[in-house]
C-alpha positions as a Markdown table, in Angstrom:
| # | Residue | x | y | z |
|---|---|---|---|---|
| 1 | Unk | 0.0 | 0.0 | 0.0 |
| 2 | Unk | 3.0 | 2.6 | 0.6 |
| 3 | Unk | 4.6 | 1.3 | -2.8 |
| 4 | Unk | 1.3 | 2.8 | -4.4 |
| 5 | Unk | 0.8 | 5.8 | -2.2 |
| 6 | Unk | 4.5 | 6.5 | -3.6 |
| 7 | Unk | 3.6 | 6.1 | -6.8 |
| 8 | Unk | 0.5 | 8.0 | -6.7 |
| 9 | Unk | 2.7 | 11.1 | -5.7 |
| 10 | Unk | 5.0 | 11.1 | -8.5 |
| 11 | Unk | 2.2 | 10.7 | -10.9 |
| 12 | Unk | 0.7 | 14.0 | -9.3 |
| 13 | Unk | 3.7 | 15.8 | -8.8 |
| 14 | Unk | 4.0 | 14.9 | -12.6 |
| 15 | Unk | 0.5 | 16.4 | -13.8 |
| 16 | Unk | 0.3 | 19.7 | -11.5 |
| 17 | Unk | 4.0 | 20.8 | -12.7 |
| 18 | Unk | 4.5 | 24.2 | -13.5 |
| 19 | Unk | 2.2 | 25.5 | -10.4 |
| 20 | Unk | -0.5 | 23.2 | -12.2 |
| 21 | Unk | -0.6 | 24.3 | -15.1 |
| 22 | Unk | -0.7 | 22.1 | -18.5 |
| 23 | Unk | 2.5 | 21.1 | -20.0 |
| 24 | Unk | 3.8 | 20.3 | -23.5 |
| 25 | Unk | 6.8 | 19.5 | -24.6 |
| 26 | Unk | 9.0 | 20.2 | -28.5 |
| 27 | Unk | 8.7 | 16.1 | -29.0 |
| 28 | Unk | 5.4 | 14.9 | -27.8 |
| 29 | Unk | 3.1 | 14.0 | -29.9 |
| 30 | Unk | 0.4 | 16.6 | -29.4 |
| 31 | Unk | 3.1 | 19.2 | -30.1 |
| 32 | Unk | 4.3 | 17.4 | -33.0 |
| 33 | Unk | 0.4 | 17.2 | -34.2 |
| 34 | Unk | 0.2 | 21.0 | -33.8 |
| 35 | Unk | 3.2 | 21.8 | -35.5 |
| 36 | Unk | 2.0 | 20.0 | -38.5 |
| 37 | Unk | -1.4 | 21.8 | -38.1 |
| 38 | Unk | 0.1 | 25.1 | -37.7 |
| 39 | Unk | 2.5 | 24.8 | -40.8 |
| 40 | Unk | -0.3 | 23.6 | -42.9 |
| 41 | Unk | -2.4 | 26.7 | -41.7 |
| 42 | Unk | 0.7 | 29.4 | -42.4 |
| 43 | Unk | 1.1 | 27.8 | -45.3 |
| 44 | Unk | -2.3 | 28.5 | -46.5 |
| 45 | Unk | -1.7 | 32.1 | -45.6 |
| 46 | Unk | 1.6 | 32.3 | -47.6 |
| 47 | Unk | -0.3 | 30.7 | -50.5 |
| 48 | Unk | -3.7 | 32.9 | -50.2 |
| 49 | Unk | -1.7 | 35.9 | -50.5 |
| 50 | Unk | 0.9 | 35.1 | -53.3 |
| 51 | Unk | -1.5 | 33.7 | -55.5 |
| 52 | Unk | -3.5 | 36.9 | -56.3 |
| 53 | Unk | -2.9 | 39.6 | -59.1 |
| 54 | Unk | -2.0 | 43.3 | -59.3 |
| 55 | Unk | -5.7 | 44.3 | -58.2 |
| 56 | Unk | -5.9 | 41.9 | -55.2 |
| 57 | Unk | -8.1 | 39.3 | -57.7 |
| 58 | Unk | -7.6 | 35.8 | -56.2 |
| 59 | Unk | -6.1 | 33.6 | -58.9 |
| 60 | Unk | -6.5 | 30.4 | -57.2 |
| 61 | Unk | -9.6 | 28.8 | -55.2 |
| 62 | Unk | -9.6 | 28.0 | -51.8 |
| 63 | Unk | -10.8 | 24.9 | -52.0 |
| 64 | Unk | -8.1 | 24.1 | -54.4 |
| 65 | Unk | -4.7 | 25.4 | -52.4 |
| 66 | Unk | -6.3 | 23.5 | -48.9 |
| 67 | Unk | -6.2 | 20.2 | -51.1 |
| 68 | Unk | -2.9 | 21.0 | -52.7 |
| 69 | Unk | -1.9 | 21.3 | -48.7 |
| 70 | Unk | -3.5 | 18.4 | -47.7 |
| 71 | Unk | -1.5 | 16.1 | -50.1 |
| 72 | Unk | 2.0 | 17.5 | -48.6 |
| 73 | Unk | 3.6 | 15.1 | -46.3 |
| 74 | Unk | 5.1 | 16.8 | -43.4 |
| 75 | Unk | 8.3 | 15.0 | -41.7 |
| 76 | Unk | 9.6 | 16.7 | -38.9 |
| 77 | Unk | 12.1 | 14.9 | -36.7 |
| 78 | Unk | 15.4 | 15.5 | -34.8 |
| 79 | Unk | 13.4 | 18.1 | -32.2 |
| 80 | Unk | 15.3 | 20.0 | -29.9 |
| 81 | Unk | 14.0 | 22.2 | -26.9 |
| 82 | Unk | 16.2 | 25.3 | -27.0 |
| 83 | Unk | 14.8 | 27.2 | -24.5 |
| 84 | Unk | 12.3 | 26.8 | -21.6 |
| 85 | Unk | 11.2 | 28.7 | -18.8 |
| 86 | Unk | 10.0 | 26.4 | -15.5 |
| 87 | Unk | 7.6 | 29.3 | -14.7 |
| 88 | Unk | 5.8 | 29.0 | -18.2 |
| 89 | Unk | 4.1 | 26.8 | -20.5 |
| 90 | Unk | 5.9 | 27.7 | -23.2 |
| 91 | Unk | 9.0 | 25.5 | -25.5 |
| 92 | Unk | 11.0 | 27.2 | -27.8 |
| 93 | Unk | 12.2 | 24.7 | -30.1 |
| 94 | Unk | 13.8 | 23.7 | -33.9 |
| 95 | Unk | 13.1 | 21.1 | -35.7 |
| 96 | Unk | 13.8 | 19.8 | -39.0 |
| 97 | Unk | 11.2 | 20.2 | -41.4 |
| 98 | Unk | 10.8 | 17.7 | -44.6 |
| 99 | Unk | 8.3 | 18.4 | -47.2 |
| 100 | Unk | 7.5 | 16.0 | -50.0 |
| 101 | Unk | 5.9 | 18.2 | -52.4 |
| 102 | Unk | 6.2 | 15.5 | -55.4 |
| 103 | Unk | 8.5 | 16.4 | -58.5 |
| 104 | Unk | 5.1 | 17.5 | -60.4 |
| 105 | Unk | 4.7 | 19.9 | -58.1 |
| 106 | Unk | 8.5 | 21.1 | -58.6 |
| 107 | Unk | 8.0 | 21.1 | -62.3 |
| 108 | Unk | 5.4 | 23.6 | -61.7 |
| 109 | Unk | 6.5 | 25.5 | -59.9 |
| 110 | Unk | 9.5 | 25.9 | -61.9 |
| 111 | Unk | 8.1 | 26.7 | -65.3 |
| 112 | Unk | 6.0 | 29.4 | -63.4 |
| 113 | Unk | 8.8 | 31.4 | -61.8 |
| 114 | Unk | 10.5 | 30.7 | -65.7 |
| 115 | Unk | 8.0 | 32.8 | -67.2 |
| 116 | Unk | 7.9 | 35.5 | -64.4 |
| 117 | Unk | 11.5 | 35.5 | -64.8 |
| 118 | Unk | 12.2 | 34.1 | -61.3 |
| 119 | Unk | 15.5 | 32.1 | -60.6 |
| 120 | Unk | 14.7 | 28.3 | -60.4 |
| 121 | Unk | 14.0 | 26.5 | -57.1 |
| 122 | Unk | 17.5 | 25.2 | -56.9 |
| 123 | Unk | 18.9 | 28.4 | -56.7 |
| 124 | Unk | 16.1 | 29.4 | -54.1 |
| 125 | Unk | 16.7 | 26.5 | -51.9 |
| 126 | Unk | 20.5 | 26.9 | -52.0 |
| 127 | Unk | 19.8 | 30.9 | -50.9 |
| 128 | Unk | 17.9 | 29.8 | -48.0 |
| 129 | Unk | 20.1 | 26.9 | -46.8 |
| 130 | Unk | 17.0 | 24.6 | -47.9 |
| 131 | Unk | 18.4 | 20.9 | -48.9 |
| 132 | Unk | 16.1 | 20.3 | -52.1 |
| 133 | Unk | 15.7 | 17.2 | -52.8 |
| 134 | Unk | 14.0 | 15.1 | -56.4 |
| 135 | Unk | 10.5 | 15.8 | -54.8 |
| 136 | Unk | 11.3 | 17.6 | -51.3 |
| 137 | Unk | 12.6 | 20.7 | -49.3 |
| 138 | Unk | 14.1 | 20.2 | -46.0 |
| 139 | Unk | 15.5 | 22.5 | -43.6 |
| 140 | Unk | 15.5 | 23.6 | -39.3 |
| 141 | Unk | 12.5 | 24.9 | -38.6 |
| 142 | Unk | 12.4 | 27.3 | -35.1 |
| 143 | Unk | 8.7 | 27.0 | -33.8 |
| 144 | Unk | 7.7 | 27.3 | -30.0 |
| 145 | Unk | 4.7 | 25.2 | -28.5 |
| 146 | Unk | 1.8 | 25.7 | -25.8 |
| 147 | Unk | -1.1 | 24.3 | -24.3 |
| 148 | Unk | -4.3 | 26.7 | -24.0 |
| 149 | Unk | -5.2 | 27.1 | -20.3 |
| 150 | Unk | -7.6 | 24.6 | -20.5 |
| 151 | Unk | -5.0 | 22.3 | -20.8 |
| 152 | Unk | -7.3 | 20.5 | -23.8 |
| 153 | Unk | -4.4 | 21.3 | -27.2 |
| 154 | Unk | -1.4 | 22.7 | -28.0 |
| 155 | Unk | -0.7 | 25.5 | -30.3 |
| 156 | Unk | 2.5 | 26.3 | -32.3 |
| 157 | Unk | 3.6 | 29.5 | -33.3 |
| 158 | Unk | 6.6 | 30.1 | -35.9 |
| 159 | Unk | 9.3 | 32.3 | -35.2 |
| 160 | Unk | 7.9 | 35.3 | -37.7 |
| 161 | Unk | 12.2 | 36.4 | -38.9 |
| 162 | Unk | 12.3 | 32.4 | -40.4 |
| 163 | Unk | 11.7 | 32.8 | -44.0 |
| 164 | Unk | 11.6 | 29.4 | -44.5 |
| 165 | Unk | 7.8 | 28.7 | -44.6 |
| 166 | Unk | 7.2 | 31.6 | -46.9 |
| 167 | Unk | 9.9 | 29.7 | -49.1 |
| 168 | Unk | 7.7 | 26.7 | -49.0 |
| 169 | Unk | 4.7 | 28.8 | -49.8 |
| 170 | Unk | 6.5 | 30.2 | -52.6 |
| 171 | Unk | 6.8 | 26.8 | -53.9 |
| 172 | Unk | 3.2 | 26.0 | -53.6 |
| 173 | Unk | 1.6 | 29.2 | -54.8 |
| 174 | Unk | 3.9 | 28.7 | -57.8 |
| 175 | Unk | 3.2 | 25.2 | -58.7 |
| 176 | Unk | -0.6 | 26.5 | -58.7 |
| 177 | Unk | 0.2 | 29.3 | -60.9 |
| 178 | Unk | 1.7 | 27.5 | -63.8 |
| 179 | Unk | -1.3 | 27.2 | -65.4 |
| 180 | Unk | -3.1 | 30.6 | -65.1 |
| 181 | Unk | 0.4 | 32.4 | -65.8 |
| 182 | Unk | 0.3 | 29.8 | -68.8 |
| 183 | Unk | -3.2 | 30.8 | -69.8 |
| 184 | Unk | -2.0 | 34.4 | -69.4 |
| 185 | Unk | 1.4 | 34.1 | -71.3 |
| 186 | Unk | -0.3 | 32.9 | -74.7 |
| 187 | Unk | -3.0 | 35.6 | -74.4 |
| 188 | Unk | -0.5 | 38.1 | -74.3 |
| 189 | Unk | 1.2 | 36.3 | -77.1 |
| 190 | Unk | -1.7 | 36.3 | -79.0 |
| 191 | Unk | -2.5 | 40.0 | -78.2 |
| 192 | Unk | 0.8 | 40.5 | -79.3 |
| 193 | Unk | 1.1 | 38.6 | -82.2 |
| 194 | Unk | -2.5 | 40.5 | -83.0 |
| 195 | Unk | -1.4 | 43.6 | -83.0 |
| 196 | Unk | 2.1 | 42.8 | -84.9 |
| 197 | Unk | 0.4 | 41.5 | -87.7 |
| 198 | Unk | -1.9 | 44.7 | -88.1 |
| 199 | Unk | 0.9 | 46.8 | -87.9 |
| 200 | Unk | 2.3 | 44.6 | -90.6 |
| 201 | Unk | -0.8 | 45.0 | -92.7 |
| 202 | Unk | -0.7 | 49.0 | -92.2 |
| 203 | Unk | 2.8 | 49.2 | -92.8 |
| 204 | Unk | 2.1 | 47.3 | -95.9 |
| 205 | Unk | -1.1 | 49.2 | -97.0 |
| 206 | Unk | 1.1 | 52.5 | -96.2 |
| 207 | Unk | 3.6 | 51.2 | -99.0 |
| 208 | Unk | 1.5 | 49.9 | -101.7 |
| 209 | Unk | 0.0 | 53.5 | -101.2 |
| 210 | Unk | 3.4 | 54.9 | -102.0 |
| 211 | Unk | 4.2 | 52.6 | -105.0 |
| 212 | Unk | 1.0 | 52.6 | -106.4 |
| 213 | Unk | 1.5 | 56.7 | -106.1 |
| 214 | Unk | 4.8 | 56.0 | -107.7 |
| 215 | Unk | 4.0 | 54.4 | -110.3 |
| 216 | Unk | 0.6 | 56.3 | -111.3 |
| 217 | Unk | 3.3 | 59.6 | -111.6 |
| 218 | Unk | 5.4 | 57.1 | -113.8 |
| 219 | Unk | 2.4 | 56.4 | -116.3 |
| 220 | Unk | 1.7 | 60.2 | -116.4 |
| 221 | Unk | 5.4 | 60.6 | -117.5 |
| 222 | Unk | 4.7 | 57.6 | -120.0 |
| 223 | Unk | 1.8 | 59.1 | -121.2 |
| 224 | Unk | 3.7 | 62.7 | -121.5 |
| 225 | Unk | 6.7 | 61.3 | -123.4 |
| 226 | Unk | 4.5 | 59.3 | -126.1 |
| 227 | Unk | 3.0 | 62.6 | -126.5 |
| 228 | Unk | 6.3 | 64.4 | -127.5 |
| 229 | Unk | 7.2 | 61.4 | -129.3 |
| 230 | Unk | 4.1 | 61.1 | -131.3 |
| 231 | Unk | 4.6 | 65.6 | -132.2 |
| 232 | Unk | 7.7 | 64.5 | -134.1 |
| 233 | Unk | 8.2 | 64.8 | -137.7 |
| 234 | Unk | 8.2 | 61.4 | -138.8 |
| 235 | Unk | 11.5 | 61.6 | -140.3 |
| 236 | Unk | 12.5 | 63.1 | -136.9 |
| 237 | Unk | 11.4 | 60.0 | -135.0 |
| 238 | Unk | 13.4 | 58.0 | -138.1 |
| 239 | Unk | 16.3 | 59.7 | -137.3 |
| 240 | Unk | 16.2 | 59.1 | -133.5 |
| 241 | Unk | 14.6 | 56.1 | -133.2 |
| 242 | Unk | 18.0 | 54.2 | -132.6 |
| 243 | Unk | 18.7 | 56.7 | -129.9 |
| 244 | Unk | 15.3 | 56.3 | -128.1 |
| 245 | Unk | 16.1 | 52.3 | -128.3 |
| 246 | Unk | 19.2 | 52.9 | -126.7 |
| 247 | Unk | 17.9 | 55.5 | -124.2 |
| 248 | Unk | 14.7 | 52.8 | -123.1 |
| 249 | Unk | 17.6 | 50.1 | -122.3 |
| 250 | Unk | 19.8 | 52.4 | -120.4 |
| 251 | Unk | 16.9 | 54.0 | -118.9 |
| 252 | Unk | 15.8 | 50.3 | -117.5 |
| 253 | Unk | 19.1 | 49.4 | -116.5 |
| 254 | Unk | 20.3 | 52.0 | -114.4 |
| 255 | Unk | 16.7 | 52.5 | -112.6 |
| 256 | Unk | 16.9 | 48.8 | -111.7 |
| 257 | Unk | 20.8 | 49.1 | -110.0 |
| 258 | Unk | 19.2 | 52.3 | -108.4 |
| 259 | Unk | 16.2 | 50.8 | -107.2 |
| 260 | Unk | 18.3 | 47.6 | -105.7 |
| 261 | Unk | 20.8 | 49.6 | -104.0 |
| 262 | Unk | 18.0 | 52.1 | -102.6 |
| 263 | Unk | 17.1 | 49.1 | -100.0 |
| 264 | Unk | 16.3 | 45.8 | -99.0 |
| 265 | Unk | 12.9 | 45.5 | -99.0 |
| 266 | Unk | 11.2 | 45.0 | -102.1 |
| 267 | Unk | 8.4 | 47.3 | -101.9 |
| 268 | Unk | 10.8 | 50.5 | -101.2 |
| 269 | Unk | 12.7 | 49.1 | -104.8 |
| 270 | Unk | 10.2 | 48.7 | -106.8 |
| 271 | Unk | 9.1 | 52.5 | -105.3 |
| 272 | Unk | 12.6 | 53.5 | -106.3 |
| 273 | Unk | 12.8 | 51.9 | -109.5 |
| 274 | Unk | 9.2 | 54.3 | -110.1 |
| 275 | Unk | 10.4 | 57.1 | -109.1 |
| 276 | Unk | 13.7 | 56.7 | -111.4 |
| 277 | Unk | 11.6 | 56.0 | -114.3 |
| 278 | Unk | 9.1 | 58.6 | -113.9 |
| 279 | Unk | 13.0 | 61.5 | -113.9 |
| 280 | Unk | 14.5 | 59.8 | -116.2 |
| 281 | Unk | 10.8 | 59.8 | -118.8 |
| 282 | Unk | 10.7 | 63.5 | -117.9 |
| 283 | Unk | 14.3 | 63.9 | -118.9 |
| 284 | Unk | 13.5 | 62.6 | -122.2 |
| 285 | Unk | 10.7 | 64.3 | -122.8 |
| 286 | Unk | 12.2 | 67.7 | -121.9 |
| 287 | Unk | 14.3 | 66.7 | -124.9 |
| 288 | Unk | 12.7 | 65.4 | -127.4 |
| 289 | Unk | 10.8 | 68.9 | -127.0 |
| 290 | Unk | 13.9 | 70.8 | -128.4 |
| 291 | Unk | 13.4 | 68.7 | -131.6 |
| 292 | Unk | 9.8 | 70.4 | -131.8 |
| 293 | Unk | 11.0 | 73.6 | -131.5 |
| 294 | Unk | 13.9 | 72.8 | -134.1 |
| 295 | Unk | 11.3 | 72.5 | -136.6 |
């Protein structure tokens, strides 16, 4: 009967420690049970809030980044009290955090932060002393833990200057943006494409204005030179009709080096192969008209 009186005590003495109050430690299991809770909540947060645009529009559901969370597998093991105070419920503690986020998720999240032209996850990890893994990111984790006055759970808080769960939010929100930033990528390429081509199409309508312009002045100059031709004394047009032969091939020729060394693009030659024409015609007709005043 004293051998259970004994034991009786200790197991007393055990449950009223701390002036009564209820205890928790960094490795039990109801700790451990609320650090997993409380990371899975924070991460939520971290997610909610990364996963909206410019104007505050939330870009992912709810519903969806809670079931994204609930697939994680949290690890946490090697726990370590670092400080405690014997006149409160509170632990301070690390612990290192696994998180199997599955290498789709990495994949994700990697072509996302490619086209927001963010560095890679590797490069992340290595910044934040994260060991990143095929499918996981693992790292110390500082965290305290306490029960509620009532003794009936623990809570865990996160030491708020450890980046390292907004890192793993990062990596979430990420993986879940892939496809709208997808979505939003080829609209813009689209848009952009769009709006190349009809700048195309004006720049194009612009210079078949010009060359059509171009060569409707070149007709006129035609039109002017048969004129002056046709005035001739037929034995006047006899006598230069060699000439005029001549003058038509050398006329071509040059206005065709001229019009490929005016540019590149074909358009702007043929434009300066019309305008060449239309001085040289001019030329011609200016004197041709000397042999009408000759006579």
């Amino acid at each position: 009967m004293t051998k259970f009186v004994q034991l009786l005590a200790v197991v007393l003495l055990v449950s009223v420690s701390a002036c009564g109050k209820p205890q928790a430690t960094c490795s039990d299991e109801d700790s451990k049970a609320a650090l997993q809770s409380g990371i899975r909540e924070n991460l939520e947060k971290i997610v909610l809030v990364r996963s909206k645009d410019g104007d505050g529009k939330q870009i992912v559901g709810v519903s969806k980044i809670r079931a994204a969370i609930a697939d994680l597998k949290l690890v946490i093991d090697n726990v370590r009290t670092t400080k405690e105070d014997p006149d409160s419920t509170k632990r301070f503690c690390t612990g290192n955090l696994r998180i199997v986020f599955g290498t789709q998720t990495f994949a994700d999240a990697d072509k996302a932060r490619e086209i927001a032209g963010l560095d890679d996850l590797a490069s992340v990890a290595e910044a934040a002393g994260l060991e990143k893994g095929v499918d996981y990111l693992k790292g110390d984790l500082d965290y305290s833990v306490q029960p509620t006055d009532d003794g009936s759970k623990v809570v865990a808080e996160f030491d708020s200057a450890d980046g390292k769960l907004d890192i793993f939010g990062e990596v979430l929100a990420a993986s879940l943006l892939r496809s709208p930033l997808e979505n939003r990528q080829r609209i813009d390429q689209e848009n952009a494409a769009l709006a190349e081509k009809q700048q195309q199409e004006a720049i194009d309508a612009a210079n078949q204005a010009t060359l059509d312009q171009a060569t409707a002045t070149r007709r006129s100059a035609d039109e002017a030179l048969a004129a002056v031709w046709q005035s001739l004394d037929a034995d006047v047009r006899q006598g230069l009709l060699a000439e005029q032969r001549a003058w038509i091939k050398r006329k071509d020729a040059s206005c065709k080096v001229q019009g490929l060394q005016s540019s590149i693009d074909p358009n702007e030659q043929q434009v300066a192969i019309q305008n060449c024409v239309t001085g040289e015609t001019r030329s011609r007709s200016y004197e041709l008209q000397g042999y009408l005043n000759d006579y």
